[in-house]
N, CA, C and O of each residue as an XYZ file, in Angstrom:
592
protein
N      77.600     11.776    -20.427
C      77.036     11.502    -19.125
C      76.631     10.034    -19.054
O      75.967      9.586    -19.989
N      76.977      9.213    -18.001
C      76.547      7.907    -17.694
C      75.506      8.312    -17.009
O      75.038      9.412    -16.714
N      75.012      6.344    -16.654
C      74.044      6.733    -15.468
C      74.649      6.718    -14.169
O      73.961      7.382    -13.393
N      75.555      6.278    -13.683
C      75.923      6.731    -12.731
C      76.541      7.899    -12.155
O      76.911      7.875    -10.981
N      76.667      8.788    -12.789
C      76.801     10.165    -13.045
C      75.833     11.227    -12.722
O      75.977     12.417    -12.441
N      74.386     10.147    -12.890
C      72.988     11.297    -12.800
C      73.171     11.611    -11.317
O      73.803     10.920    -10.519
N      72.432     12.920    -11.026
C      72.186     13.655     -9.648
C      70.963     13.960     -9.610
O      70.567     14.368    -10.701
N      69.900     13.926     -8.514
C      68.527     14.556     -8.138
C      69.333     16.412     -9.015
O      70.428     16.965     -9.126
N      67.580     16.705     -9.484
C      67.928     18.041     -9.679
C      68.169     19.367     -8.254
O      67.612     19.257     -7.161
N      68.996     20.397     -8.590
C      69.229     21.516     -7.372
C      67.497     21.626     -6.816
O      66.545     22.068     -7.459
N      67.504     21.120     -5.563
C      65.998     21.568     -5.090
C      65.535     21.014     -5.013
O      64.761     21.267     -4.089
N      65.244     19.589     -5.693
C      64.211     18.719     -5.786
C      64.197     17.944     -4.713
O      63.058     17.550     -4.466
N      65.150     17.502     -3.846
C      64.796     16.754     -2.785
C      65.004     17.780     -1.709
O      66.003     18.467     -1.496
N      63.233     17.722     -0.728
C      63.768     18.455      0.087
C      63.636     18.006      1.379
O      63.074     16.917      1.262
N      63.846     18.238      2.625
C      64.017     17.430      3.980
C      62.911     18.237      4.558
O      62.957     19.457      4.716
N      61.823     17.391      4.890
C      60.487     17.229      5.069
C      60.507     18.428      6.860
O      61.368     18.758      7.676
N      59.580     18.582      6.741
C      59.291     19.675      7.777
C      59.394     19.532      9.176
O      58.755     18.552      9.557
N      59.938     20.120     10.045
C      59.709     19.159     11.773
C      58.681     19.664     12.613
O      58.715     20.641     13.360
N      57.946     19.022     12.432
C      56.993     20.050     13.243
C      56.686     20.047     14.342
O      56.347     18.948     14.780
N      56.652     21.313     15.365
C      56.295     21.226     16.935
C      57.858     21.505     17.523
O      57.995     21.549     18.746
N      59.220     21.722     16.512
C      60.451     21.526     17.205
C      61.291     22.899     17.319
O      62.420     23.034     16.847
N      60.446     24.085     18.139
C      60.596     25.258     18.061
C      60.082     26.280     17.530
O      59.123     25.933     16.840
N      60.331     27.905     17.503
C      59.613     28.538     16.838
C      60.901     28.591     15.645
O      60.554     28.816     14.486
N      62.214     28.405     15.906
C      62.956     28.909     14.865
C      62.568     28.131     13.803
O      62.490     28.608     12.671
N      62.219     26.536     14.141
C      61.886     25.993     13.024
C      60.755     26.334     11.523
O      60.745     25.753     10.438
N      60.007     27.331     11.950
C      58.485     27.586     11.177
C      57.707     26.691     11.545
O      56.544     27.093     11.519
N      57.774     26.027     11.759
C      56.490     25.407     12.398
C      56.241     25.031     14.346
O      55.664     24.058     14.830
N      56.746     25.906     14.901
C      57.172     25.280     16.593
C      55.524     26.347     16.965
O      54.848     27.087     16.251
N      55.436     25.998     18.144
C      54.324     26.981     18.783
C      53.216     25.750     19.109
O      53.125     24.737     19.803
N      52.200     26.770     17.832
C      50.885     25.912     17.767
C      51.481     24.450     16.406
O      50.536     23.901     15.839
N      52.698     24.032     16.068
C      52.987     23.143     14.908
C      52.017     23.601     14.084
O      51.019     23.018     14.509
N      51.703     24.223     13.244
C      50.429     24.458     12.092
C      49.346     24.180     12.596
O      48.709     23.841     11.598
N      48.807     24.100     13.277
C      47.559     23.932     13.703
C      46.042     24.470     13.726
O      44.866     24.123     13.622
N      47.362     26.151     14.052
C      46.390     27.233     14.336
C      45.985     27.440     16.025
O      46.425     26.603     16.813
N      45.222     28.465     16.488
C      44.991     28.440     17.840
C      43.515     27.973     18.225
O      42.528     28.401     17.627
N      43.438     26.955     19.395
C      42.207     26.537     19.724
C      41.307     25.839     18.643
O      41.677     25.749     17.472
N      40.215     25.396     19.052
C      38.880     24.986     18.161
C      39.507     23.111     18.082
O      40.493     22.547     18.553
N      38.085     22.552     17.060
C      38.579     21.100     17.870
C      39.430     20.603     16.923
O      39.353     19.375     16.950
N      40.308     21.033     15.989
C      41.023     20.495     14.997
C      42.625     20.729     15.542
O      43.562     20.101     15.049
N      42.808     21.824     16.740
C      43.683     21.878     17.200
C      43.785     21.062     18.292
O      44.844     21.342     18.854
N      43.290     20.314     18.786
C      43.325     19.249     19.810
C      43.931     17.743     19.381
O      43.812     17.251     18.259
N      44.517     17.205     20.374
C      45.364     16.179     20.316
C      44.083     15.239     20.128
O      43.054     15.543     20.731
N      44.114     14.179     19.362
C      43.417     13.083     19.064
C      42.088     13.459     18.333
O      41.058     12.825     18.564
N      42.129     14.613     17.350
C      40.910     15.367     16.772
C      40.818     14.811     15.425
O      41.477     15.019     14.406
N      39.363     13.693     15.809
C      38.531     13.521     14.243
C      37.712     13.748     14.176
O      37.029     13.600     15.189
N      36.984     14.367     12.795
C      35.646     14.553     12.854
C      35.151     14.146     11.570
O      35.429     14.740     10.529
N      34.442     13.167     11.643
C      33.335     12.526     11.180
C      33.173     13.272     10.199
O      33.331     14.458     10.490
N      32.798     12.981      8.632
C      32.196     13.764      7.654
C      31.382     14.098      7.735
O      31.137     15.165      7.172
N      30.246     13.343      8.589
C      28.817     14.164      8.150
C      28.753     14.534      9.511
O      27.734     14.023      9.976
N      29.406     15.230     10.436
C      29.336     16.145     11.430
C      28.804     17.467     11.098
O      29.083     17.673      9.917
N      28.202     18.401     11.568
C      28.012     19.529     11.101
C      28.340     20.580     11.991
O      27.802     21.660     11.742
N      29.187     20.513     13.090
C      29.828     21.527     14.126
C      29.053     21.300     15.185
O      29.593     22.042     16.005
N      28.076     20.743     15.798
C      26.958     20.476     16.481
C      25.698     20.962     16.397
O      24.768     20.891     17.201
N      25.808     21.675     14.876
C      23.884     22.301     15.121
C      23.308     20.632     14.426
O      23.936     19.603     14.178
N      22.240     20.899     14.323
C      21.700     19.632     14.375
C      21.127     19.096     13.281
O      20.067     19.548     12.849
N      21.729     18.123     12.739
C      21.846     17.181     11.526
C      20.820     17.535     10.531
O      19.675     17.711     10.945
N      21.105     17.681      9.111
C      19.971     17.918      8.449
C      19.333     16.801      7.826
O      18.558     16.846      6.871
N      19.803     15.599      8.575
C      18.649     14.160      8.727
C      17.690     14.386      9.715
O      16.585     13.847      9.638
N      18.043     15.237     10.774
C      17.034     15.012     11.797
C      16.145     16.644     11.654
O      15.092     16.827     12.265
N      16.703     17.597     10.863
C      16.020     19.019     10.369
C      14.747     18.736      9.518
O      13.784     19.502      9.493
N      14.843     17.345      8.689
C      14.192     17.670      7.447
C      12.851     16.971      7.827
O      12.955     16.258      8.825
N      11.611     17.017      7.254
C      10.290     16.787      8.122
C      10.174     15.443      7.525
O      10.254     15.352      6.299
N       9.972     14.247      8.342
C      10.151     12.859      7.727
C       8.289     12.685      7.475
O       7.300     13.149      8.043
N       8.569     11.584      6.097
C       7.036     11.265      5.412
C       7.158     10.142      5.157
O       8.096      9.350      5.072
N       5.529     10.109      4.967
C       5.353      8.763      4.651
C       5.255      7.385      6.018
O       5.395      7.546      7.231
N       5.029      6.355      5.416
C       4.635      5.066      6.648
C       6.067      4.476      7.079
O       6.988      4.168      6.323
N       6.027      4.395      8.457
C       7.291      3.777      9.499
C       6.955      2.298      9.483
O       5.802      1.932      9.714
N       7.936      1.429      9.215
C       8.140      0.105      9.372
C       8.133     -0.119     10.561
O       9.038      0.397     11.217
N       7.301     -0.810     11.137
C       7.308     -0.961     12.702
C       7.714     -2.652     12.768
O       6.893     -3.562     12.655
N       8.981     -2.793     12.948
C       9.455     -4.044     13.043
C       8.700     -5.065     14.426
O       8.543     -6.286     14.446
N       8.452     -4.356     15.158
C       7.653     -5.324     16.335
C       6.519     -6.433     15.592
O       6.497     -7.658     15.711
N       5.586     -5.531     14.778
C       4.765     -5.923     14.364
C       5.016     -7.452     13.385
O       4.281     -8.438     13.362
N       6.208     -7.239     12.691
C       6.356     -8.325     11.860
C       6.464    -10.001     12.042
O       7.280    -10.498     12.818
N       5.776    -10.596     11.438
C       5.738    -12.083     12.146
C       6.382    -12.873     11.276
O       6.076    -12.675     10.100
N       7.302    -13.836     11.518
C       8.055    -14.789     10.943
C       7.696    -15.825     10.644
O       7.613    -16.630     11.572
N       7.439    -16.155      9.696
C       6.679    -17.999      9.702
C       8.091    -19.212      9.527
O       9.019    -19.117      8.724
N       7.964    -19.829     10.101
C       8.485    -21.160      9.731
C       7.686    -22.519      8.570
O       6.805    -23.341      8.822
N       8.361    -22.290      7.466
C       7.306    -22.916      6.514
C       8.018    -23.870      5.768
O       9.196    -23.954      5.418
N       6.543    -24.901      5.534
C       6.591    -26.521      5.411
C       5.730    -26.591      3.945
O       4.741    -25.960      3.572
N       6.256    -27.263      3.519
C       5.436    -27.248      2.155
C       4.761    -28.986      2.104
O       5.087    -29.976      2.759
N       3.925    -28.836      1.249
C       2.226    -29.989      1.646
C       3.254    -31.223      0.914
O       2.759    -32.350      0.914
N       4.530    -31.087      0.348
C       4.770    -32.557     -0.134
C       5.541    -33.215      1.118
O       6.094    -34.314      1.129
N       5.465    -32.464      1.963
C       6.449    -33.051      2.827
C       5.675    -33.914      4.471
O       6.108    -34.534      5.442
N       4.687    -33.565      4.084
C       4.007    -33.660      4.941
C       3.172    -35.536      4.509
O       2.602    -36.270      5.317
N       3.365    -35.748      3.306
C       3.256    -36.987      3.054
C       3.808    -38.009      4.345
O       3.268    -39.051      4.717
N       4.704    -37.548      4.745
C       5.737    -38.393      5.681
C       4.281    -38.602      6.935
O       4.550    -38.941      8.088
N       3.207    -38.418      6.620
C       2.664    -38.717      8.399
C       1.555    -39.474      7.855
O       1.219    -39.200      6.703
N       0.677    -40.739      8.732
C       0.594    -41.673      8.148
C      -1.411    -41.126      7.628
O      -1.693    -40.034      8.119
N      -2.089    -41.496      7.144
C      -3.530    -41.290      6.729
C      -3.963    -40.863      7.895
O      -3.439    -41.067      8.990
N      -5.205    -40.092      7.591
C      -6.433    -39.818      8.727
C      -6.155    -39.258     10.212
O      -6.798    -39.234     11.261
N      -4.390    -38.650      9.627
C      -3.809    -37.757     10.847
C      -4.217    -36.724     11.171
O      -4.780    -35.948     10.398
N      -3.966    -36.470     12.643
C      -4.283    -34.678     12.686
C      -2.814    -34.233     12.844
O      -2.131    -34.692     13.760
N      -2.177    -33.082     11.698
C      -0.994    -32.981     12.092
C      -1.043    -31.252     12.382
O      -1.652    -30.362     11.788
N      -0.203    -31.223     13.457
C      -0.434    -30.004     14.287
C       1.285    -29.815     14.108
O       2.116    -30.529     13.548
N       1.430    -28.242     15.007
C       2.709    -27.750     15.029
C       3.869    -28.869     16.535
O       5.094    -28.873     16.653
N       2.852    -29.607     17.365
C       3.446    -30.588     18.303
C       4.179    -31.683     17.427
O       5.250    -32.187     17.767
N       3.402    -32.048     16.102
C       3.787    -33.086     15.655
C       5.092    -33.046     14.576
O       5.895    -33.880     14.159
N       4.875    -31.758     14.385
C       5.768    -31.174     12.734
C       7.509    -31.096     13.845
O       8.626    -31.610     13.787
N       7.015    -30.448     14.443
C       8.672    -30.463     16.011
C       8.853    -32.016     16.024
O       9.864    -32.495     15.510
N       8.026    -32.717     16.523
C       8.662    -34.207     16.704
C       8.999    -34.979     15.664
O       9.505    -36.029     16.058
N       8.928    -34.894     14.471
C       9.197    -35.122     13.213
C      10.355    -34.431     12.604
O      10.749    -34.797     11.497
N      10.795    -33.692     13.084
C      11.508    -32.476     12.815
C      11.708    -32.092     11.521
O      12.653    -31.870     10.765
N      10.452    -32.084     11.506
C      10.071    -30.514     10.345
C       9.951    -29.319     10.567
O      10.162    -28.681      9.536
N       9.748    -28.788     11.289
C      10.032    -27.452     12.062
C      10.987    -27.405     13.314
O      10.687    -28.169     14.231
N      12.008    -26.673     13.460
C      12.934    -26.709     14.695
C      12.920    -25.833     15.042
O      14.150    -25.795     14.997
N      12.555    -24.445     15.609
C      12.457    -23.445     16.828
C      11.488    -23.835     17.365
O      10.867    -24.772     16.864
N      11.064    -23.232     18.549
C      10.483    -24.101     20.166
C       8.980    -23.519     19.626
O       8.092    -24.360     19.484
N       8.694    -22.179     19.340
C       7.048    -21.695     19.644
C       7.312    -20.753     17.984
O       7.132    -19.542     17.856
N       7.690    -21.543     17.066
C       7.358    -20.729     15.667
C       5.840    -21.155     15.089
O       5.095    -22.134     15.087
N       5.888    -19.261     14.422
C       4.085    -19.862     13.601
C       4.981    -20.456     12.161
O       6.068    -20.131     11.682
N       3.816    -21.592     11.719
C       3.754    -22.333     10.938
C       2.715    -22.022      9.980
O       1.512    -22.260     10.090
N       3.496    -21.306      8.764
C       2.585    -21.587      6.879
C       2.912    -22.712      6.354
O       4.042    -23.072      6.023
N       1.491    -23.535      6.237
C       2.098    -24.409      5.161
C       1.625    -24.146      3.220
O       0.517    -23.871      2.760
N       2.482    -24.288      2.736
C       2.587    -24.200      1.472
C       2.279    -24.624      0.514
O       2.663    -25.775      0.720
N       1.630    -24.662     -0.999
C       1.397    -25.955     -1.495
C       1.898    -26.082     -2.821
O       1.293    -25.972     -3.887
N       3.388    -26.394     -2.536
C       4.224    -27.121     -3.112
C       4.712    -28.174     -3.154
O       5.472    -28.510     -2.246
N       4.356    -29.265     -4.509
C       4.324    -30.231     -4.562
C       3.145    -30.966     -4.421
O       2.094    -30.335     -4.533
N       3.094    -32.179     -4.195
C       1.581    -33.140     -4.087
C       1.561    -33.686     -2.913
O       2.527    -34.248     -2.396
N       0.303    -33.537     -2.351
C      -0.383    -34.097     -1.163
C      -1.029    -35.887     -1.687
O      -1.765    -35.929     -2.672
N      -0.683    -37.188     -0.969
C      -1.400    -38.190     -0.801
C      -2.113    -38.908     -0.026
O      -2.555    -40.048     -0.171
N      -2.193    -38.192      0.783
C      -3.045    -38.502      1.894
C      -4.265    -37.523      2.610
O      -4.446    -36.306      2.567
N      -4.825    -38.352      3.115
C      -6.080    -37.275      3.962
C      -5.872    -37.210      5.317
O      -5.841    -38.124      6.142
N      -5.708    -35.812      5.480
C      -4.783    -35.245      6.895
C      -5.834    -33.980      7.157
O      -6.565    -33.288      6.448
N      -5.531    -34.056      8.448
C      -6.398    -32.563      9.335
C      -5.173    -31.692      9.945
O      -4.640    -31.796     11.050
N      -4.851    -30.663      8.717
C      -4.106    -29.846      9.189
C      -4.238    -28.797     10.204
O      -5.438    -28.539     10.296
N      -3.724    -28.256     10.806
C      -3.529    -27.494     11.480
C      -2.050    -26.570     11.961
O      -1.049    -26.961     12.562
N      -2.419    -25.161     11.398
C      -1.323    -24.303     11.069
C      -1.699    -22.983     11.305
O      -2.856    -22.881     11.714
N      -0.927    -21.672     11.144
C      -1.337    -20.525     11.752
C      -1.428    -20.013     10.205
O      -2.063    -18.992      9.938
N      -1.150    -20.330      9.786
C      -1.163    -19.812      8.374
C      -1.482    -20.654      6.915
O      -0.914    -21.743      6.986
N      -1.924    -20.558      6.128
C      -2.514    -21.479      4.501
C      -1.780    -20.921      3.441
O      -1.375    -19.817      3.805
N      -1.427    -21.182      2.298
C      -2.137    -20.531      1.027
C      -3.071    -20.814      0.332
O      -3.803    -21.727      0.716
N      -3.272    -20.341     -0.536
C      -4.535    -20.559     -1.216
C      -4.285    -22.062     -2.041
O      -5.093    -22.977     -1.880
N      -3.361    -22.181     -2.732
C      -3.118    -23.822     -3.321
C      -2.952    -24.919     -2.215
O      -3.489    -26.025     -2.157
N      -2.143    -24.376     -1.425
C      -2.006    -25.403     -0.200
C      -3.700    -26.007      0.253
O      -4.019    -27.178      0.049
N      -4.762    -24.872      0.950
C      -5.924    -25.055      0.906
C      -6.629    -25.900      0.287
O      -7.198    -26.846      0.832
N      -6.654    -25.666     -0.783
C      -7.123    -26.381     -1.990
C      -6.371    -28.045     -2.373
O      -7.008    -28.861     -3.040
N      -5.269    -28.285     -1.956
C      -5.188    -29.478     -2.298
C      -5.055    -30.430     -1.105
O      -4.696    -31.598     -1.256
N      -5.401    -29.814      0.270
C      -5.782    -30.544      0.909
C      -6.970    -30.807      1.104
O      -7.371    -31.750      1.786
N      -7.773    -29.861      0.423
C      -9.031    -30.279      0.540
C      -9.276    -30.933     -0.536
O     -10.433    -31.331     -0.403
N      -8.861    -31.289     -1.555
C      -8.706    -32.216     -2.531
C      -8.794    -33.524     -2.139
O      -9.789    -34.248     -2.113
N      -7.756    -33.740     -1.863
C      -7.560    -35.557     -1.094
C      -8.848    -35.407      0.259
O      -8.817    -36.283      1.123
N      -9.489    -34.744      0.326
C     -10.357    -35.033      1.538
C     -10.067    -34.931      2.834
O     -10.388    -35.756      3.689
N      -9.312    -33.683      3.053
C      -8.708    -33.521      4.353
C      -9.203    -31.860      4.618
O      -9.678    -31.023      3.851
N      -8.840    -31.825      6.117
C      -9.123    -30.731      6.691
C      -8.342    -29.669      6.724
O      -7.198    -29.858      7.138
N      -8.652    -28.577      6.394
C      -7.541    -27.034      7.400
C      -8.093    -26.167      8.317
O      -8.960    -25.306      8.165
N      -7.320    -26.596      9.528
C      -7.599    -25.041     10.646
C      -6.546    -24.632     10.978
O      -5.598    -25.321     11.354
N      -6.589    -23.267     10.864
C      -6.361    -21.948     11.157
C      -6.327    -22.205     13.082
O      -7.208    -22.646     13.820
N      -4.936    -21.714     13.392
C      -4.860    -21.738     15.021
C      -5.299    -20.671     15.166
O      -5.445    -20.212     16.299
């Protein structure tokens, strides 16, 4: 036997099914489908975590515990105290001034400042927010913090 000699085995290839193309065919009528329900419908998917329409056992099961209430959450736009060197002694630097400097760029963001890095100057901050080092090393050099 060559190889060009070989043949598919008796049976093994077989001519795939037609479906929907009569009843003589075995499959004409309902094409396999079955009768009615939504799997027999033209353009029928259903979602894995469908459950026939009774009602989800995410929304069955009794929910616990504390809800994240995203409204509530506030965003700071934050400046850290070495950067703030850039404004000249015995300033008052506010969130008007940090925008015109453009150290902060959205129109009405609250402002933490931070205290990273070194402060050299004596400045009267003013911010909606502190940390505790930031605090402290402006009050170091002899400067002020308020709280808007």
């Amino acid at each position: 036997m060559k190889l060009n000699e070989l043949k598919p085995a008796p049976g093994s290839k077989r001519k795939r099914k037609r479906i929907g193309r009569g009843n003589g065919s075995g499959k004409g009528g309902t094409a396999g489908r079955g009768h009615k329900g939504q799997k027999s419908r033209s353009g029928a998917s259903i979602p894995a975590w469908f459950e026939g329409g009774q009602m989800p056992l995410v929304r069955r099961v009794p929910k616990r515990g504390p809800r994240r209430i995203a409204h509530k959450r506030f965003e700071y736009d934050v400046v850290n105290i070495e950067t703030l060197n850039l404004f000249e002694d015995e300033l008052e630097v506010n969130p008007e001034r940090l925008r015109e400097a453009g150290i902060v760029k959205r129109k009405n963001a609250l402002i933490k400042i931070l205290g990273d890095g070194e402060l050299n100057k004596k400045l009267k901050v003013c911010a909606h927010r502190f940390s505790k080092t930031a605090i402290e090393k402006i009050e170091a050099q002899g400067g002020t913090v308020e709280v808007i």
